[in-house]
N, C-alpha and C positions, 0 to 999 in steps of 0.2 A: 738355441741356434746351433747347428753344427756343421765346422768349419769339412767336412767329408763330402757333404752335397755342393754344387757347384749354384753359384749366384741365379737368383730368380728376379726378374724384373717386377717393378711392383705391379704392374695392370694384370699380369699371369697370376700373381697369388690374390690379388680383389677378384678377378674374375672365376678361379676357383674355388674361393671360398664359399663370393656369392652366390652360386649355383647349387651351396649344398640346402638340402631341409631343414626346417630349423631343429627337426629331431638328433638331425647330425652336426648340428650347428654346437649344440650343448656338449656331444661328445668330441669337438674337436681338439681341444687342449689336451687330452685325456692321448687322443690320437696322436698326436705331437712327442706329447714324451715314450709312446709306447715305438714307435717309427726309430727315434733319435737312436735306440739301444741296439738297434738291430744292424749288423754289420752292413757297410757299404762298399762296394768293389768297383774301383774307375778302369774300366778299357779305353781309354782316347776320351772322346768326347761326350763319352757315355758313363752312367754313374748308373749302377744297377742295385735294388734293394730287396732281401729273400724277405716279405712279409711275412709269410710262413713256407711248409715245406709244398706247396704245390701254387704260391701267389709271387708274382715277381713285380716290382716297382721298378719302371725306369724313366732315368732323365735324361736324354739328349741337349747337351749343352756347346752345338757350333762356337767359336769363341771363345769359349771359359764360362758363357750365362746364359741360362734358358730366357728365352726371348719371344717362344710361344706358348699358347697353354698345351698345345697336343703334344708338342715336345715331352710331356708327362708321361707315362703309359703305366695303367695298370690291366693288371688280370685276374683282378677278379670280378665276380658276378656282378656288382653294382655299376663297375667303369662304366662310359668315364665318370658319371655324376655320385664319386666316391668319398670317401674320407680320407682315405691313398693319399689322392694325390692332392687335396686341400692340404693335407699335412704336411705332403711333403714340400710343398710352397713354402708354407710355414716357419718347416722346421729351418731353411735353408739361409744363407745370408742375402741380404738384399742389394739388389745388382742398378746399375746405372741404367736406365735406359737411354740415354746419349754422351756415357760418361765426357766430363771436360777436359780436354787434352789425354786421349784416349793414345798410351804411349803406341798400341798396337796400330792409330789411324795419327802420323804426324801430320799435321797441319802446314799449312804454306800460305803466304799474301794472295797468290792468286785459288787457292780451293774455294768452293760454294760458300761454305759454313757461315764466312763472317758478313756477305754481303745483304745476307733476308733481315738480320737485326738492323743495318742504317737505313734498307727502304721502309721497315715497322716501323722505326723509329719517327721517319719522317710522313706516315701516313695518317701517325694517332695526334690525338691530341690532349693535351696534357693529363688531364684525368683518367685514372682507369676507368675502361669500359663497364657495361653490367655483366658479361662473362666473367670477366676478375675479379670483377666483387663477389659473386657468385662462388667464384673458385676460391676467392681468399675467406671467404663465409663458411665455405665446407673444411676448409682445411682446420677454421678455428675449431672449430664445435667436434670436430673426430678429434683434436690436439687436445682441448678441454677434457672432452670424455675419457682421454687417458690419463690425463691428469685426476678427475675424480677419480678414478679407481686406482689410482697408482701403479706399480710395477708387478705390485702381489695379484692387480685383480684384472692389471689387461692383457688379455688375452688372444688366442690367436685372431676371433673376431673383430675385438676393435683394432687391433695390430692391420687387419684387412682393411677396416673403414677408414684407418686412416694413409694405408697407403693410397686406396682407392683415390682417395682426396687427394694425393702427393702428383698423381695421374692425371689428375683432372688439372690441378696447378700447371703441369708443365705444357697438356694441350692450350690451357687458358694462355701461354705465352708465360708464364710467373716459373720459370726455372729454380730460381733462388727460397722461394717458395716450398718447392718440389723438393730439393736437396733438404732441404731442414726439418721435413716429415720425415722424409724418409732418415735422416740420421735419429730420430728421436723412436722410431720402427726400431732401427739398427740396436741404440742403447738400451729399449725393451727389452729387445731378445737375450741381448748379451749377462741380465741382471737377472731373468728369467730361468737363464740356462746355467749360471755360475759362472759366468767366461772371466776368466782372473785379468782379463783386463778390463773387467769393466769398473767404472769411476759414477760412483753417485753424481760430484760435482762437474762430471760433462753431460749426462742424463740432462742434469736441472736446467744449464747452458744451452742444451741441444732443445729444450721444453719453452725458455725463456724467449730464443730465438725464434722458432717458428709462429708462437704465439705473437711476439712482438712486429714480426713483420705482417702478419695475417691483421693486423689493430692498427697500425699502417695504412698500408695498402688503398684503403677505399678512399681516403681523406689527402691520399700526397699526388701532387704535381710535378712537371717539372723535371731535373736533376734527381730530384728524392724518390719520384718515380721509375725513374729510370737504373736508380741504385737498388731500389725494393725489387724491379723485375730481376734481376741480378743477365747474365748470358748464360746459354747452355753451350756452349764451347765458346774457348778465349782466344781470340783472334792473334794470330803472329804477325809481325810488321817487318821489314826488313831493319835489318841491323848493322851492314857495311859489314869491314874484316874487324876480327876481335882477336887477341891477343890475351887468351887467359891462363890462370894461373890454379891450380890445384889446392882446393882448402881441407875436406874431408869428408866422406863418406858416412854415410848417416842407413839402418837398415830401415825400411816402412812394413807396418804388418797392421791392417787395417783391420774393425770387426768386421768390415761387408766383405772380407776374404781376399781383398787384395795384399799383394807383398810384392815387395823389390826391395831397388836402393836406388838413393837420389847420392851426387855428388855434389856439393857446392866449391865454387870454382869462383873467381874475382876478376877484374882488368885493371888495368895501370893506374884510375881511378878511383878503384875501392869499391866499384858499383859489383854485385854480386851478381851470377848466374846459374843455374842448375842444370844437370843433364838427369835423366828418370829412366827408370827402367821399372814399369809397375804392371803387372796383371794379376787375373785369379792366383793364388795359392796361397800355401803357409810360411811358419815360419821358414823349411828349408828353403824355398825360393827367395825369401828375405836374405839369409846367407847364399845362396848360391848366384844371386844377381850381380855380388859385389866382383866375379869371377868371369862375370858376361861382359864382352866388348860394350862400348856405348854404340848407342844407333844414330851418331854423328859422323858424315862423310864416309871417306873409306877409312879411317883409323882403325887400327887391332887394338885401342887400350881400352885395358878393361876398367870398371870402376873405381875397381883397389887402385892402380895404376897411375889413374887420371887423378886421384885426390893428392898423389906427391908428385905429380909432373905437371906439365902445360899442355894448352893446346892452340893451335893457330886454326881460327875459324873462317871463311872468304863465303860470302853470302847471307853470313846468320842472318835466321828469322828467330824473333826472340817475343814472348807472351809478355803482359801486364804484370806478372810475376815472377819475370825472369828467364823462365823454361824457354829452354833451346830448344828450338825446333829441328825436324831431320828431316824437311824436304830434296825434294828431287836434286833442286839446284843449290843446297848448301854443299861444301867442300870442306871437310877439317884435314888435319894432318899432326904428330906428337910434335911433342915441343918439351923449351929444357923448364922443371919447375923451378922453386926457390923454397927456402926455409922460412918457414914465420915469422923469424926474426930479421928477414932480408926484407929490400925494400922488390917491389910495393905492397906487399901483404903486410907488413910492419904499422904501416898507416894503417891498420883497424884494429889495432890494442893501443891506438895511438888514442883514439878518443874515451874521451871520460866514461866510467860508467853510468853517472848520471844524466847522463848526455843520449848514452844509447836507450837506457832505460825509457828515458821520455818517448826516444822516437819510438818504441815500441810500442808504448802505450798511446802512442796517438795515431795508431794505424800505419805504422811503418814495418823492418822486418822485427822477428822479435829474437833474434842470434844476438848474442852477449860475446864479446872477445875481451878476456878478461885476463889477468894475470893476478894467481890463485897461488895460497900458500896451503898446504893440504893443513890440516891442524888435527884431527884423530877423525873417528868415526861415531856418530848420535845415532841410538834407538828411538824408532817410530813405530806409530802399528803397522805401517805397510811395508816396513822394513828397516836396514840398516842405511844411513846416508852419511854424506862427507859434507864435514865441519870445514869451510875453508875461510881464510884471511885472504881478503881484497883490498888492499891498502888501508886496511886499518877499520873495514865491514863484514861481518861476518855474516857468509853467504852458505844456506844450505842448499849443497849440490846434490842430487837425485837422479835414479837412472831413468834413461828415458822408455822403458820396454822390461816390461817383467819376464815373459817367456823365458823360461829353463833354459832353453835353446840355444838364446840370444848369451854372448858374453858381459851386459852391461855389471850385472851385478859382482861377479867375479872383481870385474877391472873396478867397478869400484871401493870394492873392499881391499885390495893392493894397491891401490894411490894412497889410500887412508894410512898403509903404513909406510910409505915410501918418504915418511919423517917430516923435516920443516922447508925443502927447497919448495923455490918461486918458480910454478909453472905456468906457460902458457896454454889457456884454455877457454875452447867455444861450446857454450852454454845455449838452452834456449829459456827464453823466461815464462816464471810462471807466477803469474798475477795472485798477491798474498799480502795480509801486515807482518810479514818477515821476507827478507830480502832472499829469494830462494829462484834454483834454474835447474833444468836438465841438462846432464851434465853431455856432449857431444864426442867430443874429441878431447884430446889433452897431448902435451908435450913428452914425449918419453922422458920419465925418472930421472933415465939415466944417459940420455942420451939427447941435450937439447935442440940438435937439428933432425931428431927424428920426431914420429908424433904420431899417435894412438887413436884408432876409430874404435869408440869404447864397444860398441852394438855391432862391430865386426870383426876386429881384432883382439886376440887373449896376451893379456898379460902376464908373465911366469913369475915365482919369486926371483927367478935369477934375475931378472930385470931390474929389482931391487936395490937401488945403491947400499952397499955394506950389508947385505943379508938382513936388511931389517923384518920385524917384524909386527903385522899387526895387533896393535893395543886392543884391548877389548872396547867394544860399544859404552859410550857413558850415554845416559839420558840426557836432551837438553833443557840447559836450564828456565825454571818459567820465567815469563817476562809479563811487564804492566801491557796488556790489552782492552781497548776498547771492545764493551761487549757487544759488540755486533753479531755474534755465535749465536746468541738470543734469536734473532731475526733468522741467522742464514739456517740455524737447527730446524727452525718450523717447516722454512721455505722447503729445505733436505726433505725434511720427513713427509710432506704432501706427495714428492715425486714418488718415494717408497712405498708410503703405505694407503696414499689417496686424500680425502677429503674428512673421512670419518677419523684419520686419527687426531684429527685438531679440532674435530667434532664434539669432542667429548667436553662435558660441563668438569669444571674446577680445572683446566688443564694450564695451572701453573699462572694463574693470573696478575701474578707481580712482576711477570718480567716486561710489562710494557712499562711498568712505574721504576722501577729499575734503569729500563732504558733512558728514560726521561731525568732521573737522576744522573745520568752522565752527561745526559747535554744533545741525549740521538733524540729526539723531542718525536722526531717525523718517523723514527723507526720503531718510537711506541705506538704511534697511533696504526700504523699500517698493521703491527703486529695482532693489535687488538681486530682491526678491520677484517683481517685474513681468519681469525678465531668468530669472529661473527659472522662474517660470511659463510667460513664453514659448518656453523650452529644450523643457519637458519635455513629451518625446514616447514614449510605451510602446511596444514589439513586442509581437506575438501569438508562438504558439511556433515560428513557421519563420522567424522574424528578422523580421519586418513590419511595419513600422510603421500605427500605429492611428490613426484618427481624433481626431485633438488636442482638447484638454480646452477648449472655447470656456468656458465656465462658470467654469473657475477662471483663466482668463486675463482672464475680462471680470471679474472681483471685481478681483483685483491692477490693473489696470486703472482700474479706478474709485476703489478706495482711494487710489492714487496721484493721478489726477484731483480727487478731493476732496480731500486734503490742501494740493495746489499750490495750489486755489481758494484753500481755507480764510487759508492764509499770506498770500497774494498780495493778499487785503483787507484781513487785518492791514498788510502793507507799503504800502497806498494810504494805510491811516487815517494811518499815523505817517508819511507822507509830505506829507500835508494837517495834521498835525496836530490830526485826528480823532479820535472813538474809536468802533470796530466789535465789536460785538454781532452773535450769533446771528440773523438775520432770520426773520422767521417766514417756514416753512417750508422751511428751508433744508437742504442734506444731510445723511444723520447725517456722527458723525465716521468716519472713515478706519478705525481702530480696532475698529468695529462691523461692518463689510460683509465679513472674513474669516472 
C-alpha cells in the first residue's frame, strides 16, 4: 500500500481488477510492487506516475479518492484493459465510498442521509432478506479465502474479491458489513507493504469481525438485526446550547490515508463531545490540523487552542458518538477553559478506575482519566514504554502512534524521567491480562495547570523538574499467566501465514493437554479443532487432493478467535479489578458458530 496515491473506492479496484485476463491476473502482485517504486507527483487532484520513460499513469482524485474507474488513465498500448491501472487500484489505500460523518460533508437533523434508514427500517421485516444473505454469503467466503491464504499469500486478487463483496454488502443495505471488509483489505495491505503501523492483533480483530457478523446476519432479527446492518452515515440530532470545556487533542493517521485531529471536549456533566477535522493525507496533515480553526460556528480557535479553552455552542447537532456537528444553523463562539483539576472536569479523575474500566469494556467510551505516578521506562519489542503507579496498579502506558513524525515517543521517553510526581493523565485502554493504555495526554511535569497532547506537543528537558534525567529501559518483570498465548499464537499465525501453517502434522500437540491442565478445558478442545480442521484435506478417487474446506476452517477459526477475545476481557477486567459483561453487540459465544 502506498500512502503517495490518493484513496480508491473499493467497486473501482474490483472492477479493475476484474476486467483483467487471467494471464494478467497472475502477474498482478508482481505489478503492484513494481508501480509502488516508482515516483509519484500530486498536482492538486491529480497524482501522476512515469511508468516508464514514454508511459504515464494517472489518477484524478476530485475530493482526495477516486470514485471512478476512468479516473485511472494509462498510456500505454493495452489501456484501458491494463495492468497500470489494476495495480494502481491495488497499490493505493482504500477509500470510503460514503465515508460516516464525512468531516468534508457536516451533517444536520434536517439533511437526507438519516431519513432512507427509518422508512428501510420500517418497510422490512425482521429477517434479512435473500440479497443479504447473499451479500453476507459472499462476503464470508472472499473473508474465508483470505484467511486460508493468509497475509503471505492474499494478494492483490483476493484483496479484489473481497473488496468486490465489501461492494456488494453495502448495495445489499449491510454497511457495517462493508466497513469490516474493507478494514481487513486495509490490514492486508498494510502487513503486505511493511507499513510500520501495522498490528497483527488488529489484522486478526478486523478478520474476526467481519467473519463474525457475516455468521450472523442470516439467523438474526430484530434489534440484533438492525445492529449487524450497522448505518452508513450517523445521524445528528439536535442538542440545545452546550457549554463545553477543552480536554485534549489527540492526532488521527489512518492506514486508508486519512489524518487530522480530533479534540475531546466535556459539559458541566462529565458527558464528552468531540470536534474532528479528518480527510485524505499523512502524517504532516495529522500535525498540521491541530493549527486549523475547527469547522464549528464562526469561531477562529483552532484545535491546539480549543483543547485548553472552552466553547459556547447555541444549536449543536451532536452524533451517537458525540461528534459535533457544523451545520448551517449551529452557532459556536470561544469561551474561558479551566484546569483539570478545576471543577467540572475534575469529576472525571473522580471516578474509579475500575469503574471506568468496566464501562469500557461493556461498550462504553474506552478514555481512562487516571492519575499516574511515572515509575521508570520497561523494554518491549515494539519499543520502550512507561511504568506507571495508579494508586497502587501498575499500569503500562504506550504510545498511541509510532510515526517518526508524530512526538508520542519522544514525550514518552521524558515523563519516564520526569522522577516520582502524581500526574494527571488520559489514557485509552487496551484490552490485555496486564493492566495497560495509550498514553493521550498528561499533565505538565512541571507545571500542574498546564497539560501535554503527547501526539502533538514536544516535550524539552527543560521541562523537566530539576534537570532530571532518563534512567535507562529495565525489562519487565514476568508474571503468573494463564496460557491462553497457546490458543491466541495459533489464532495470530493462521492470519500470517494462512491455513497450511497449522497444517502441518506433529505441530506441537501438547498444547491442547497443556491447556486443559490449567483448567482452559474449552480452549483445548477448539485448539485441537482448529489443528484438525486445518489438517483435513479429501482426495478425489485417483489420489488427489481437493480443494480444502475454507468454510469449516474459517468457523474453527473464528470460534477459537472469539473465545480468546471473550477470556482476554475477562482477564483485563480482573486485572483492573473490573467487572465485564456482554457488550452490546458483541460475538456470539464460541459454542454457537460450529
Amino acid at each position: 500500500m502506498s500512502p503517495d496515491l490518493p484513496p480508491v473506492v473499493p467497486s473501482v479496484t474490483a472492477e479493475l481488477v476484474g476486467a483483467l485476463p487471467p494471464r494478467l491476473r497472475k502477474r498482478l502482485d508482481a505489478g503492484v510492487t513494481k508501480l509502488v517504486a516508482r515516483p509519484a507527483v500530486r498536482d492538486g487532484d491529480t497524482v501522476r506516475i512515469a511508468v516508464d520513460d514514454d508511459t504515464d499513469l494517472v489518477l484524478h482524485a476530485p475530493g482526495g479518492a477516486v470514485t471512478r474507474a476512468d479516473a485511472i488513465r494509462c498510456g500505454c498500448l493495452l489501456a484501458p484493459d491494463c495492468l497500470h491501472r489494476a495495480a494502481a487500484a491495488s497499490a493505493a489505500p482504500v477509500a470510503d465510498e460514503a465515508p460516516a460523518g464525512d468531516p468534508e460533508k457536516p451533517e444536520t437533523p434536517d439533511e437526507p442521509e438519516t431519513a432512507p434508514a427509518a422508512e428501510e427500517a420500517a418497510e422490512e421485516d425482521d429477517a434479512a432478506n435473500a440479497g443479504r444473505r447473499a451479500a453476507a454469503r459472499a462476503v464470508s467466503d472472499a473473508a474465508a479465502a483470505v484467511l486460508e491464504a493468509g497475509t503471505d499469500g492474499a494478494g492483490a486478487v483476493l484483496q479484489a474479491e473481497l473488496l468486490h463483496a465489501a461492494h456488494t454488502a453495502r448495495l445489499a443495505g449491510l454497511p457495517r458489513l462493508s466497513a469490516a471488509a474493507v478494514a481487513v483489505v486495509t490490514g492486508v495491505r498494510a502487513a503486505r507493504s511493511g507499513d510500520p503501523g501495522y498490528r497483527l492483533t488488529d489484522l486478526a480483530g478486523a478478520l474476526a469481525g467481519v467473519l463474525g457478523v457475516a455468521h450472523r446476519l442470516p439467523h438474526a432479527t430484530g434489534p440484533e438485526l438492525a445492529d449487524l446492518r450497522g448505518t452508513a452515515r450517523q445521524p445528528y440530532r439536535p442538542d440545545g446550547s452546550l457549554r463545553l470545556y477543552g480536554l485534549f487533542s489527540e492526532p488521527v493517521l489512518t492506514a486508508t490515508g486519512y489524518a487530522g485531529a480530533v479534540t475531546w471536549t466535556a459539559d458541566a456533566e462529565g458527558r464528552l463531545y468531540t470536534v474532528s477535522d479528518v480527510a485524505p493525507g499523512g502524517p504532516a496533515r495529522a500535525t498540521g490540523a491541530a493549527d486549523r480553526a475547527v469547522r464549528i460556528g464562526d469561531t477562529s480557535l483552532t484545535h491546539r487552542e480549543l483543547s485548553r479553552a472552552g466553547l459556547a455552542v447555541s444549536g449543536a447537532t451532536v452524533s451517537p458518538t458525540g461528534r459535533l456537528g457544523a451545520g448551517a444553523g449551529v452557532r459556536a463562539v470561544r469561551a474561558s477553559g479551566v484546569a483539570w483539576r478545576a471543577e467540572p472536569l475534575d469529576r472525571l479523575w473522580a471516578v474509579p478506575a475500575a469503574e471506568q474500566v468496566s464501562r469500557a469494556l461493556n461498550g462504553g467510551r474506552d478514555l481512562l482519566f487516571l492519575e499516574a505516578t511515572p515509575v521508570g521506562a520497561v523494554r518491549e519489542t515494539t519499543g520502550d514504554c512507561l511504568l506507571a503507579d495508579c494508586d497502587g496498579l501498575s499500569v503500562l502506558l504506550t504510545t498511541a502512534h509510532d510515526d517518526p513524525s508524530l512526538p508520542c515517543r519522544e514525550n514518552l521517553r521524558l515523563l519516564a524521567a520526569a522522577g516520582g510526581g502524581r500526574l494527571r493523565i488520559v489514557a485509552r485502554l487496551v484490552p490485555g491480562p496486564f493492566p495497560r493504555a495509550l498514553l493521550l495526554a498528561a499533565e505538565h511535569p512541571a507545571d500542574p495547570d498546564a497539560r501535554v497532547d503527547l501526539g502533538l506537543d514536544r516535550l524539552q528537558h527543560a521541562d523537566l523538574p530539576g534537570g532530571a534525567v532518563a534512567p535507562p529501559a529495565r525489562a519487565l518483570p514476568a508474571g503468573d499467566e494463564a496460557p491462553l498465548h497457546l490458543l491466541r499464537r495459533r489464532v495470530h499465525q493462521a492470519v500470517s501465514g494462512g491455513r497450511r501453517v497449522l497444517a502441518f502434522a506433529g505441530d506441537r500437540p501438547g498444547d491442547g493437554a497443556r491447556l486443559r491442565r490449567a483448567g482452559l478445558a474449552t480452549a483445548g478442545d477448539l485448539l485441537d479443532d482448529l489443528h484438525t480442521a486445518a489438517a483435513d484435506r479429501s482426495r478425489d478417487v485417483f489420489g488427489r487432493l481437493l480443494p480444502a474446506d475454507t468454510d469449516r476452517f474459517g468457523r474453527s477459526w473464528l470460534a477459537a478467535a472469539v473465545y480468546t477475545d471473550a477470556v482476554e476481557r475477562a482477564l483485563c477486567a480482573d486485572a483492573w479489578g473490573a467487572t465485564a459483561t456482554e457488550a452490546p453487540g458483541a460475538r456470539p459465544p464460541a459454542s454457537s458458530i460450529h
